[in-house]
NUTORMI-655037 format. One line per field, with one value per residue: residue in three letters; z, x, y of N, C-alpha, C in turn; chain. Coordinates in nm, 4 decimals. Layout:
N
rest	[ALA:...]
n_z	[Z:...]
n_x	[X:...]
n_y	[Y:...]
ca_z	[Z:...]
ca_x	[X:...]
ca_y	[Y:...]
c_z	[Z:...]
c_x	[X:...]
c_y	[Y:...]
kette	[A:...]
# end
This chain:
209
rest	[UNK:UNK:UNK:UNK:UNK:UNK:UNK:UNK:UNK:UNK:UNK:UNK:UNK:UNK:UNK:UNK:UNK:UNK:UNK:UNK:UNK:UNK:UNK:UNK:UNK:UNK:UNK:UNK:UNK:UNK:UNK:UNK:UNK:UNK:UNK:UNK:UNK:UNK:UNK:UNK:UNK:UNK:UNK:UNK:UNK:UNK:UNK:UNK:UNK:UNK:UNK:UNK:UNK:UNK:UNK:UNK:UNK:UNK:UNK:UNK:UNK:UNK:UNK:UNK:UNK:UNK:UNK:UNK:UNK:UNK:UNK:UNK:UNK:UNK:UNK:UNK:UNK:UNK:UNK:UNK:UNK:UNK:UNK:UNK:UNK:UNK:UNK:UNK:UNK:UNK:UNK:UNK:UNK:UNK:UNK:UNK:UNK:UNK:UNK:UNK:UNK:UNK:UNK:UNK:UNK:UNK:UNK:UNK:UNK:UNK:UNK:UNK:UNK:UNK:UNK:UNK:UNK:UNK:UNK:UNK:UNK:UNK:UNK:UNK:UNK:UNK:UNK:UNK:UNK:UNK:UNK:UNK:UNK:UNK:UNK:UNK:UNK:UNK:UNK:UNK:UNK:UNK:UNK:UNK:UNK:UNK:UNK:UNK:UNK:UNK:UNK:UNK:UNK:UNK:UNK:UNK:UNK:UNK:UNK:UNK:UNK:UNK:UNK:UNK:UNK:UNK:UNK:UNK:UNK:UNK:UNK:UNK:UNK:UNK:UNK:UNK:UNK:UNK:UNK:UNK:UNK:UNK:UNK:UNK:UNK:UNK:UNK:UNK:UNK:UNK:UNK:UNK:UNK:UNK:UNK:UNK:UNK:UNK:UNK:UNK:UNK:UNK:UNK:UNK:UNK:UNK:UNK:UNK:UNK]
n_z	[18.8224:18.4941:18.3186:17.9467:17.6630:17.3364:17.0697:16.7064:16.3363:16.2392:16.1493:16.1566:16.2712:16.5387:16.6867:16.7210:16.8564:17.0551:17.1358:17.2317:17.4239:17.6306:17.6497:17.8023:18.0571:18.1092:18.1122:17.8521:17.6383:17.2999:17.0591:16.7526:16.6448:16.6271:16.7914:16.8800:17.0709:17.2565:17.3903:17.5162:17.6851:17.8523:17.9559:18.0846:18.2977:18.1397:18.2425:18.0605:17.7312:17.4098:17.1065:16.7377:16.4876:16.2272:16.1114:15.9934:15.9938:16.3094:16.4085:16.5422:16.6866:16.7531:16.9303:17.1245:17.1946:17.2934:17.4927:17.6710:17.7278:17.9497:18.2673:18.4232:18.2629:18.3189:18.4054:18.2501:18.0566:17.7479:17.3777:17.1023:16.8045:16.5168:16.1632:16.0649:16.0992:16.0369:16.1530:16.1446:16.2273:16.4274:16.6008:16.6225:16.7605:17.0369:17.0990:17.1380:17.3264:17.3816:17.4903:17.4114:17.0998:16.9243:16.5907:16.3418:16.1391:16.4681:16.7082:16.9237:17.1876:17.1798:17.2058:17.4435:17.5792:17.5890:17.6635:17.9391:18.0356:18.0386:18.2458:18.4583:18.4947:18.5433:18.8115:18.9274:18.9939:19.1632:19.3701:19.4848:19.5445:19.7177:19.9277:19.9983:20.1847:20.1673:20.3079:20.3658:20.0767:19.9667:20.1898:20.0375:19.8620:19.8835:20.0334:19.8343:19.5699:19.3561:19.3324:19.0534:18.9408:19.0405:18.9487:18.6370:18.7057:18.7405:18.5230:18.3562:18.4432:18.3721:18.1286:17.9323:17.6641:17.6707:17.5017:17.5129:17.8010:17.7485:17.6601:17.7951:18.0362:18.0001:17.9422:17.8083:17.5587:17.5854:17.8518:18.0282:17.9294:18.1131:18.3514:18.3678:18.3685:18.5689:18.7475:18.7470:18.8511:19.0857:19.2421:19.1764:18.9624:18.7292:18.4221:18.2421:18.3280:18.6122:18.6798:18.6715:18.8215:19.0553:18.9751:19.0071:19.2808:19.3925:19.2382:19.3724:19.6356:19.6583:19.7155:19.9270:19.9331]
n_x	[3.4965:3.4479:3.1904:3.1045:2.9392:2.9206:2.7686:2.7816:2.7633:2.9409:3.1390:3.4067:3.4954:3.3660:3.4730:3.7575:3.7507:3.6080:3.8389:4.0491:3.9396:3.9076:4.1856:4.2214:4.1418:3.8493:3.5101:3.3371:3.0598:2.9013:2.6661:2.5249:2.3635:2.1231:1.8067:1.9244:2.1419:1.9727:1.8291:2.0297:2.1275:1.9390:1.8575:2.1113:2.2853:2.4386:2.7697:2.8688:2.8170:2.8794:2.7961:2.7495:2.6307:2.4772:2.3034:2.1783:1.7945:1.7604:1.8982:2.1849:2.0995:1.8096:1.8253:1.9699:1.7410:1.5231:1.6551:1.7020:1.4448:1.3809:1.4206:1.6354:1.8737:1.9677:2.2140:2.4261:2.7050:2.7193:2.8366:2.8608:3.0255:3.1307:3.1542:3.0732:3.1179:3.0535:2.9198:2.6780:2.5629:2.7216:2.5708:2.3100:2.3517:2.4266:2.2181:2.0183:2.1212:2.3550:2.6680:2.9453:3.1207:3.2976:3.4972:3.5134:3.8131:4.0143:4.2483:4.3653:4.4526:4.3068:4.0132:4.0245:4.0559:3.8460:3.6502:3.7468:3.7463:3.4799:3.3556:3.5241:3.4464:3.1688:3.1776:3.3002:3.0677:2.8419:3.0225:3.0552:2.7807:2.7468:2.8834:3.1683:3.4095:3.7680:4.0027:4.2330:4.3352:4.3387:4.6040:4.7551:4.8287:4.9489:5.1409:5.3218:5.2952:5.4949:5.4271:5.4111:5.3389:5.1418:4.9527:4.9734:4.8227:4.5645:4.5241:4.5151:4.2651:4.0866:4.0700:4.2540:4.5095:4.8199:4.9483:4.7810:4.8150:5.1189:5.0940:4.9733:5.0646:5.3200:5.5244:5.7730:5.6989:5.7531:5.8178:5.5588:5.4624:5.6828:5.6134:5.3893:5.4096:5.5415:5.3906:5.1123:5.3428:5.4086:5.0622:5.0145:4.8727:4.7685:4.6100:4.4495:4.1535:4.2126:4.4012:4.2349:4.0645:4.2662:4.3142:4.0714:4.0265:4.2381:4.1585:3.9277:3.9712:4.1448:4.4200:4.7333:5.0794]
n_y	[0.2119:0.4012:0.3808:0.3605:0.4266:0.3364:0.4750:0.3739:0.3527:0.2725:0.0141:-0.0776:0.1651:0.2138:-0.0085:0.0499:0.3022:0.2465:0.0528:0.1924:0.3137:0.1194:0.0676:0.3095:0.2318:0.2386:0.0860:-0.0638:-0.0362:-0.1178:-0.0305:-0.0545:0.0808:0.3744:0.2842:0.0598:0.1723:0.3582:0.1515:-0.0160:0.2299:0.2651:-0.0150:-0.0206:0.2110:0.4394:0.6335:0.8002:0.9035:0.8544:0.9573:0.9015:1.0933:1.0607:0.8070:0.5186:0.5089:0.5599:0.8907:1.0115:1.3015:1.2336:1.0451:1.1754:1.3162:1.1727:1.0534:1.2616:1.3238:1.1343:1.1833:1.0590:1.0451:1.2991:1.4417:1.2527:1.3418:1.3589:1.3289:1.4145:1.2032:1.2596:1.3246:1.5736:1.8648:2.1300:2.4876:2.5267:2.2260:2.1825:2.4102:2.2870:2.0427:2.1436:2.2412:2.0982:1.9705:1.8403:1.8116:1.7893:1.7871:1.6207:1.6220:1.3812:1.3584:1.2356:1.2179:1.0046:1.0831:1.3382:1.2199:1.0730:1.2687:1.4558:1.2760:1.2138:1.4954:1.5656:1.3722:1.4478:1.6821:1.6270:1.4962:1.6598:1.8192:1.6985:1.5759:1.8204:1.8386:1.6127:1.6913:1.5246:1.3881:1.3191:1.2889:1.1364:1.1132:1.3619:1.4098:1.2604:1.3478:1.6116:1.5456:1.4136:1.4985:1.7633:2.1634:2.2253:1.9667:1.9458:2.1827:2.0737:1.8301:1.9073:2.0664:1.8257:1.7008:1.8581:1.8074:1.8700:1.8065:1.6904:1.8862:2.1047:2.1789:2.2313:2.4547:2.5957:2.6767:2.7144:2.5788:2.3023:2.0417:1.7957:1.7865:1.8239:1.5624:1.4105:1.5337:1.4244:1.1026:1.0724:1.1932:0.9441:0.7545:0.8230:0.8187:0.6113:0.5535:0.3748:0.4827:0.6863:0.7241:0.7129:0.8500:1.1271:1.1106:1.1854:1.4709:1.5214:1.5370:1.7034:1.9306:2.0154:2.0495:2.2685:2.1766:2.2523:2.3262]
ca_z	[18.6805:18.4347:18.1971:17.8046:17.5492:17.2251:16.9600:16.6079:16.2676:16.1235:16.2742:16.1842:16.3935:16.6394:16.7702:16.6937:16.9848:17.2078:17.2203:17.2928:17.5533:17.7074:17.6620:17.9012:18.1912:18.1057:18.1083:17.7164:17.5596:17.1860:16.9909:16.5911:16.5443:16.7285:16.8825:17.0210:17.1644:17.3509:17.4886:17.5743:17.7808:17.9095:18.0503:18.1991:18.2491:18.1022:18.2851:17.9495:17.6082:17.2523:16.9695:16.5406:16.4072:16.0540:16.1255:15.9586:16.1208:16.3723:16.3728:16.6453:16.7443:16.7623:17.0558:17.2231:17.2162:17.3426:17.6474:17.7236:17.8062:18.0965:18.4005:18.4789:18.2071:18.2652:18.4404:18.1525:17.9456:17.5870:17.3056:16.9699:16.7130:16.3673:16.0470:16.0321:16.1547:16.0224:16.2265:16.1753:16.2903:16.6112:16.6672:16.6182:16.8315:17.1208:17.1382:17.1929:17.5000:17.3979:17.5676:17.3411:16.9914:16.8140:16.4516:16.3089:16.2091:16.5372:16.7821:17.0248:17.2899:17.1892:17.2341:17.5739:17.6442:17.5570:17.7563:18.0551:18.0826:18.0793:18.3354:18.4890:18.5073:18.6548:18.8986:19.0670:19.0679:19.2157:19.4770:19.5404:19.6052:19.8350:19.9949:20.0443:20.1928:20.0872:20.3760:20.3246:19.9834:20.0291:20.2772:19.9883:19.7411:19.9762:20.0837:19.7099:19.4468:19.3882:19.3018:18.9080:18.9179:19.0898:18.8148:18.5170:18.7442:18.7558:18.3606:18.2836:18.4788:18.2757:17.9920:17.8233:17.5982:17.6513:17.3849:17.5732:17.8854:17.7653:17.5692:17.9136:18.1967:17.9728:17.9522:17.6734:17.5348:17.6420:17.9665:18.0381:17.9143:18.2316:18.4811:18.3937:18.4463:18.7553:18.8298:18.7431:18.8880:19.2183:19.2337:19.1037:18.8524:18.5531:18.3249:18.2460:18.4671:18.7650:18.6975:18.6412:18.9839:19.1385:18.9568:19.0511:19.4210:19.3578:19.1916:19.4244:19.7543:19.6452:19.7863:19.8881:20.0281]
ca_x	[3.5308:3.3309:3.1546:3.0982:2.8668:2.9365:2.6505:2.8400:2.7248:3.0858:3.2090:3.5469:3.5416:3.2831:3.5583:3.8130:3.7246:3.6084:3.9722:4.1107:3.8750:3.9089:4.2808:4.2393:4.0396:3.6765:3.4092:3.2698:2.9858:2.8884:2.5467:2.5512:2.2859:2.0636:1.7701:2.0120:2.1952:1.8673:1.7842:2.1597:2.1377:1.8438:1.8909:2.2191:2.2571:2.5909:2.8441:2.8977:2.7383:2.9210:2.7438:2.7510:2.4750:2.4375:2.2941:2.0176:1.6806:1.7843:2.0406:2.2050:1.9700:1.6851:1.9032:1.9836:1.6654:1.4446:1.6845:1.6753:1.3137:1.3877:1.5348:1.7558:1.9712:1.9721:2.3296:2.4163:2.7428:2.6713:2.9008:2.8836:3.1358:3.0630:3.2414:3.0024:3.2108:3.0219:2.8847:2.5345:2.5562:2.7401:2.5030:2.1965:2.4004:2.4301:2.0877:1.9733:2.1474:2.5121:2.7757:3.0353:3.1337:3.4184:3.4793:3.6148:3.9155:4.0642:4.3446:4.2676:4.4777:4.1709:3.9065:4.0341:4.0971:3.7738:3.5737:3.8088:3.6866:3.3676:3.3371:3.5800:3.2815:2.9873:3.2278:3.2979:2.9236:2.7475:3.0681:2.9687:2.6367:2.7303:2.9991:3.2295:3.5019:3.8425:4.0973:4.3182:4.3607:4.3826:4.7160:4.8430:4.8557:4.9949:5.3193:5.3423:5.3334:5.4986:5.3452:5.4063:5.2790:4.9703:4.9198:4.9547:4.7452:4.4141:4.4974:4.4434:4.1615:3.9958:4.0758:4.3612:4.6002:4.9723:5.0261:4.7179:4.8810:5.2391:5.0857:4.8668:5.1525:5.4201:5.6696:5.7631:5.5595:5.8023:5.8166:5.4614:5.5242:5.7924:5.5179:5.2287:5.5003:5.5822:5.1943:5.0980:5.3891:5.3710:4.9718:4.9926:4.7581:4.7895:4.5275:4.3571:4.0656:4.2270:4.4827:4.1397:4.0031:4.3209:4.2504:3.9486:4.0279:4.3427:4.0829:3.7962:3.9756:4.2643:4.5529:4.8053:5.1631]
ca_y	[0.2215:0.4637:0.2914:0.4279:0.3569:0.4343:0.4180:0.4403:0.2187:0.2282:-0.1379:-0.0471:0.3096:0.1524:-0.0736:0.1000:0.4444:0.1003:-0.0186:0.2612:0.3740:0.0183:0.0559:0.3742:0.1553:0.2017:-0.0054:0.0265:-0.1059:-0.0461:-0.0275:-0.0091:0.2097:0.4486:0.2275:-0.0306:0.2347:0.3844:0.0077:-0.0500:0.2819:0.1947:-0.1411:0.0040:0.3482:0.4606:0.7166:0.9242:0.8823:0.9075:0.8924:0.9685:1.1418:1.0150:0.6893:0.4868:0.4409:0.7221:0.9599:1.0997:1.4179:1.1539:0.9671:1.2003:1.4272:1.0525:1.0038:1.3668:1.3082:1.0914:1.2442:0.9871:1.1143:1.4350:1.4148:1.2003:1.3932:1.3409:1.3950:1.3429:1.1845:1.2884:1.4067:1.6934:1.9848:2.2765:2.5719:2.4819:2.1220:2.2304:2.4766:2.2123:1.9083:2.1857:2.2789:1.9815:1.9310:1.8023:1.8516:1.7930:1.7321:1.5611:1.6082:1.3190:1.2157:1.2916:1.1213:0.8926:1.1701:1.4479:1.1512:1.0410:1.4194:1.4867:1.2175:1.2505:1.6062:1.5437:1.2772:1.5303:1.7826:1.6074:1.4431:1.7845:1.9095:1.5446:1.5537:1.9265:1.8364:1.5279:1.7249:1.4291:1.4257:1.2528:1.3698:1.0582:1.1681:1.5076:1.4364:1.1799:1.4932:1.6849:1.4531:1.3498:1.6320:1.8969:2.2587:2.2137:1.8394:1.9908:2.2268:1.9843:1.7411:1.9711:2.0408:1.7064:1.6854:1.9109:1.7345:1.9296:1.7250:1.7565:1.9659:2.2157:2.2024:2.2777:2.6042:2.7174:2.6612:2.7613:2.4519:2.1725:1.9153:1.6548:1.8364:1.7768:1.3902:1.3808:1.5478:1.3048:0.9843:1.1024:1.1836:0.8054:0.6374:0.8394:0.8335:0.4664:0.5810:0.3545:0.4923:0.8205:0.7308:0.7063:1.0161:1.1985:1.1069:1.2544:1.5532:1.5999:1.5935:1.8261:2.0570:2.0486:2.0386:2.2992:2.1318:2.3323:2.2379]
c_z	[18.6046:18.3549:18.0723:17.7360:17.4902:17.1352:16.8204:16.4954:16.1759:16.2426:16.2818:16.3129:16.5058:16.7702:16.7506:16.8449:17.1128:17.2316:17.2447:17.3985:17.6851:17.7529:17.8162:18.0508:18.2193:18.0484:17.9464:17.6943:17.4076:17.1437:16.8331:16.5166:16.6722:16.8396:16.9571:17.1127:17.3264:17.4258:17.5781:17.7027:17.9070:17.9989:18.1122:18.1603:18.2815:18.2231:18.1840:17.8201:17.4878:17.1116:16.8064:16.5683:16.2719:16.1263:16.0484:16.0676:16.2167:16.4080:16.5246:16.7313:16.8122:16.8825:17.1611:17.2618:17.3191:17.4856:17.7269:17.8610:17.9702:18.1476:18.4294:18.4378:18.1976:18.3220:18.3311:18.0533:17.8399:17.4755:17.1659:16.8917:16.6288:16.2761:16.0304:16.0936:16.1054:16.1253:16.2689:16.2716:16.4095:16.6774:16.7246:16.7191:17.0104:17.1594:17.1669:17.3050:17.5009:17.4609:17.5687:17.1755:16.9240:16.6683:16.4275:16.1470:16.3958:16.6332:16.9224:17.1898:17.3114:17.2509:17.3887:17.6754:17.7058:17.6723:17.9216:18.1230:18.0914:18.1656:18.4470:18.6088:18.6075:18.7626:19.0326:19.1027:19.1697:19.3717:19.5647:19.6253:19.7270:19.9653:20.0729:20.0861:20.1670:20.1307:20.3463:20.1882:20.0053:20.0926:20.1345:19.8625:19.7931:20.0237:19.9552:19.6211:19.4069:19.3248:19.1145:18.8683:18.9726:18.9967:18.6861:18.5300:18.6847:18.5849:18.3170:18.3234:18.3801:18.1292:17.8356:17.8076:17.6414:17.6158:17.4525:17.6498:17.8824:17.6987:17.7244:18.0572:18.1331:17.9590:17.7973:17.6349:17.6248:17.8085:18.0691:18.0651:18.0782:18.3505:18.4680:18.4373:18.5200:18.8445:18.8304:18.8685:19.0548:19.3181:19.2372:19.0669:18.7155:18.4643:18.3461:18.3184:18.5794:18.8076:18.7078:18.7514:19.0987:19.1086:19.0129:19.2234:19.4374:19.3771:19.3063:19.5642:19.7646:19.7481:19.7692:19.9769:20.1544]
c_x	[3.4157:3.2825:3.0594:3.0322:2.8573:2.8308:2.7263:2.7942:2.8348:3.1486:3.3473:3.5595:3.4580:3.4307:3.7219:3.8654:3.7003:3.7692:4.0699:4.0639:3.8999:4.0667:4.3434:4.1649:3.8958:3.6349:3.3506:3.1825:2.8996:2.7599:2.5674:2.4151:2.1837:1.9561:1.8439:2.0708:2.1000:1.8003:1.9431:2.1412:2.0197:1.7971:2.0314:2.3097:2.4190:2.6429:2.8551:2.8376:2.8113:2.8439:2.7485:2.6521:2.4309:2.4579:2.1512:1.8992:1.6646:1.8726:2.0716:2.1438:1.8862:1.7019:1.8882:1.8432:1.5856:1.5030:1.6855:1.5215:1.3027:1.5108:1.6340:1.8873:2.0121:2.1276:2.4634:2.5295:2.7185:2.7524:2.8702:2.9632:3.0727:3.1700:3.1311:3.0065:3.1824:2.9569:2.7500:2.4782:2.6296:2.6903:2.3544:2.2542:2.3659:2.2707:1.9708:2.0033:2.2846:2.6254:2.9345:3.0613:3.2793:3.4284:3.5639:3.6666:4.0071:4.1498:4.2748:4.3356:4.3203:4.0493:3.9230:4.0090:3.9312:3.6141:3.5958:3.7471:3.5474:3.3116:3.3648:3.4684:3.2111:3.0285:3.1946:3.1444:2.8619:2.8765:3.0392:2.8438:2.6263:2.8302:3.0967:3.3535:3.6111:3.9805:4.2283:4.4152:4.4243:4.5777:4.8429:4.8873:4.9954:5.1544:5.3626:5.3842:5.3639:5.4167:5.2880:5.3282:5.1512:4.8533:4.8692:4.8318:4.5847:4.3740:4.4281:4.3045:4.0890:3.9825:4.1208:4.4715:4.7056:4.9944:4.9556:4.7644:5.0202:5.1942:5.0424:4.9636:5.3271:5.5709:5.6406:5.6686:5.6410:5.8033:5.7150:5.4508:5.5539:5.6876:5.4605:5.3140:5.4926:5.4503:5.1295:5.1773:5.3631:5.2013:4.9558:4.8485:4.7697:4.7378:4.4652:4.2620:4.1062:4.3249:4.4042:4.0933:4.1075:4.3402:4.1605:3.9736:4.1406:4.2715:4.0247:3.8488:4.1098:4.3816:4.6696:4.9473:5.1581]
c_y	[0.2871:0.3647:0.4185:0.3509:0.4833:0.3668:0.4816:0.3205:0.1626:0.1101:-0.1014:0.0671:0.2895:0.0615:-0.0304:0.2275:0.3309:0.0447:0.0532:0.3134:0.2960:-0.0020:0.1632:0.3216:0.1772:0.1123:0.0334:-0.0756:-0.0367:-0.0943:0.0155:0.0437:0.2944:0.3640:0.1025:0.0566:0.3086:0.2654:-0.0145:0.0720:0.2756:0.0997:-0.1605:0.0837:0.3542:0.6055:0.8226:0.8037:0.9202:0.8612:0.9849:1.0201:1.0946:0.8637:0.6555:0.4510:0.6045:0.7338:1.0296:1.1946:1.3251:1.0876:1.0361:1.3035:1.2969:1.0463:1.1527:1.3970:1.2327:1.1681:1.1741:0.9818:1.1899:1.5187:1.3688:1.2705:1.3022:1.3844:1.3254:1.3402:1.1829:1.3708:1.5373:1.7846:2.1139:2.3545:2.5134:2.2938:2.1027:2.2548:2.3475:2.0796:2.0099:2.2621:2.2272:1.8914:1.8887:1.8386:1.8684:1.7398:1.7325:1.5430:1.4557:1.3498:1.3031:1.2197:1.0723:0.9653:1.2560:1.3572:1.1140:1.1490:1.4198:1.3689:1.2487:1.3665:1.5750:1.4736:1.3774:1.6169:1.7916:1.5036:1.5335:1.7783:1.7880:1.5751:1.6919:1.8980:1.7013:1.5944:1.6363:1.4520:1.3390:1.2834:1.2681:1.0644:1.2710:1.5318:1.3523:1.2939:1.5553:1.6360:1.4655:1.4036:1.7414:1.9696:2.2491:2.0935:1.8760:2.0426:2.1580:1.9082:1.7720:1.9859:1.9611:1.6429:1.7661:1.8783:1.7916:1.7403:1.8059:1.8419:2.1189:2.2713:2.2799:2.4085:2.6930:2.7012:2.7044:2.6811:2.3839:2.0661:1.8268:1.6549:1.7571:1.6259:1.3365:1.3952:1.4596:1.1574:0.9555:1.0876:1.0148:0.7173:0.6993:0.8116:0.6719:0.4564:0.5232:0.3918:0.6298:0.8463:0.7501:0.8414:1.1176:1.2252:1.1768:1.4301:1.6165:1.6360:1.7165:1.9000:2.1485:2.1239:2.1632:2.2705:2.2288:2.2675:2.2489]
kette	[A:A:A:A:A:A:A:A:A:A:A:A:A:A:A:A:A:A:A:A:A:A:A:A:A:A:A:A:A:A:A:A:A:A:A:A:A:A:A:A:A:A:A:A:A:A:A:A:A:A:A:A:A:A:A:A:A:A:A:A:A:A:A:A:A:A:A:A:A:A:A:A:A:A:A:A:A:A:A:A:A:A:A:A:A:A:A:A:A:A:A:A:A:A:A:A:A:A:A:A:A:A:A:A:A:A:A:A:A:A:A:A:A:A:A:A:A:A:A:A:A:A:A:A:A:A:A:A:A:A:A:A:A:A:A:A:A:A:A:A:A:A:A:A:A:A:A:A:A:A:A:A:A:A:A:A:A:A:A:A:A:A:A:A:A:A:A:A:A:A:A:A:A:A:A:A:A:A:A:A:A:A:A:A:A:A:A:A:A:A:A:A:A:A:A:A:A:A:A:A:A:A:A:A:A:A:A:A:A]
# end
């Protein structure tokens, strides 16, 4: 199970992105302001990182520039949630090492999307670099899904929304809907995490019929 820590000082939207994250089968733990969040990751080192930037004390940048410094983060996706959606504060979140940014207000599909992929990510490269293998899998693809459900599959691995998917494969929204169902109930994937992980082997291992 991944586990998430979100550092945000709005309690309402703090627990709020936590029960939906938890609703998708991660592990979450929350911090309400920047140095709890750098002890929380600290004394147990998160899978992915979301955090505001407008915080008192210290702000976002300040977070993530401190854990930057240690290596042990340097794996570490990082995104930040923030209402501050101009050019310049994109540019300044990404140059500091981020890896993603969420304007808010935004749906709790884009936020899942949006983590999903990123986990997504540094799944492939780390299994790259162990070169694991996953042949059992691999054959359960292979019996299981067809060519179109393959397609959608890898989508969502990358951490397109429905609505992305039905624009870049050329089908309905509801369409889409029907594939991922099918992908879950066949997969017996209840939750975005675990549809993610069959993704990723889809991806990595191109399964073909």
């Amino acid at each position: 199970m991944n586990s998430i820590l979100i550092i945000e000082d709005d309690d309402n939207f703090r627990s709020s992105i936590s029960l939906i994250l938890k609703m998708e089968g991660f592990e979450v733990r929350t911090a309400k302001n920047g140095a709890l969040g750098i002890a929380a990751a600290l004394e147990n080192r998160p899978d992915l990182i979301l955090c505001d930037i407008m915080m008192p004390e210290m702000d976002g940048y300040s977070v993530l520039e401190y854990l930057k410094k240690d290596s042990n983060f340097d794996d570490i996706p990082f995104i930040f949630v923030t209402a501050l959606g101009d050019r310049n504060n994109i540019r300044r979140g990404m140059n500091v090492g981020a890896d993603d940014y969420l304007t808010k207000p935004f749906s709790a599909e884009e936020l899942v999307a949006a983590v999903v992929g990123r986990l997504h990510r540094i799944e492939t490269i780390r299994s790259h670099a162990a070169k694991t293998v996953l042949t059992e899998e691999q054959i359960t693809l292979l019996q299981q899904i067809t060519p179109r459900e393959r397609e959608i599959l890898i989508q969502v691995g990358k951490g397109a929304t429905s609505k992305e998917i039905a624009e870049r494969v050329n089908i309905r929204l509801n369409t889409v809907e029907v594939h991922r169902a099918n992908l879950m109930k066949k997969l017996q994937a209840d939750n975005a995490v675990k549809l993610a992980r069959w993704a990723f082997i889809a991806e990595q291992y191109k399964v073909r019929e």
